[in-house]
N, C-alpha and C positions, 0 to 999 in steps of 0.2 A: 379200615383196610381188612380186608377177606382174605385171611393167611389158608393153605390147603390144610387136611384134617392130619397130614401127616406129617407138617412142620414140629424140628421141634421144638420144645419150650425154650429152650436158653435162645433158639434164632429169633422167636416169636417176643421173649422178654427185650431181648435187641432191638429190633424190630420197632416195637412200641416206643421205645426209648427215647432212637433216633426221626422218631415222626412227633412226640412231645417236644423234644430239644427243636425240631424242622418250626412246627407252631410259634414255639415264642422265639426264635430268629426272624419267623416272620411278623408277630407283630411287632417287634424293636426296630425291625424295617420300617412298617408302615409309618409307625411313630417316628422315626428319623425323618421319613418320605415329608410329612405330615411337619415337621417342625421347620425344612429348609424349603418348603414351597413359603410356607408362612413370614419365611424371612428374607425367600427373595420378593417377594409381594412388599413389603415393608422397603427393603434398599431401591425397588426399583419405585415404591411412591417416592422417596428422596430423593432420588436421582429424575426424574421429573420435574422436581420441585427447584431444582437447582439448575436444570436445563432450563426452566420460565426465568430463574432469577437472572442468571448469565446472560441471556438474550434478549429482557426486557431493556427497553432504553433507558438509560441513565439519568436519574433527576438532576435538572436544570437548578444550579443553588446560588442564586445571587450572589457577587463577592461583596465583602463587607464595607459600607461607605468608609473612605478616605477622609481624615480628618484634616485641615491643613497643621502643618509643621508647627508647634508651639517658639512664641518668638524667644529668642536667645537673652539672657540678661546682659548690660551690658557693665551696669555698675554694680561691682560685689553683694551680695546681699549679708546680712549681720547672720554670723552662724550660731546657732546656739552649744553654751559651753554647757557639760553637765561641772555641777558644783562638787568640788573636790569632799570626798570624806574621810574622817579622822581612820585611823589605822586601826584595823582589828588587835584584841588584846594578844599579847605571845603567850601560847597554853605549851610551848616545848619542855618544860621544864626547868627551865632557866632560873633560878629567881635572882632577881635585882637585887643587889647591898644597895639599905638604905636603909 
């Protein structure tokens, strides 16, 4: 910028100042510009992707074959007993007279 020859210095220091500060405001712009194009580019493939899945028909999934009913018993059948075991030993402090 072509300040006149009789600006003075301190407007002219100013001047500079707020045209360096103007600069990288603008490129933290472009860079912001630059970062939310990239991510609506990004959300709107999703969002695409997700309109195909939504409105694709729906796979057809066989249901699962029917088995017929297992017959009832009618006579009890023998259950099995678990075999009784001896008693753990008493560790409470106890001791037995004997």
């Amino acid at each position: 910028m072509l300040l006149p020859a009789d600006t003075p210095p301190a407007v002219a220091d100013a001047l500079g100042y707020l045209q360096h500060h103007l600069q990288e405001l603008t490129e933290r712009q472009n860079a912001s510009e630059h970062t939310i194009n990239a991510t609506l580019m990004g959300l709107t493939a999703q969002l695409q992707q997700l309109t195909q899945l939504m409105t694709a028909p729906a796979p057809t999934i066989a249901p699962p074959p029917v088995s017929p009913p297992s017959p009832i018993p009618t006579a009890p059948s023998k259950q099995w007993t678990r075999p009784k075991l001896p008693s753990p030993p008493d560790f409470s402090g106890e001791r037995s007279s004997g």
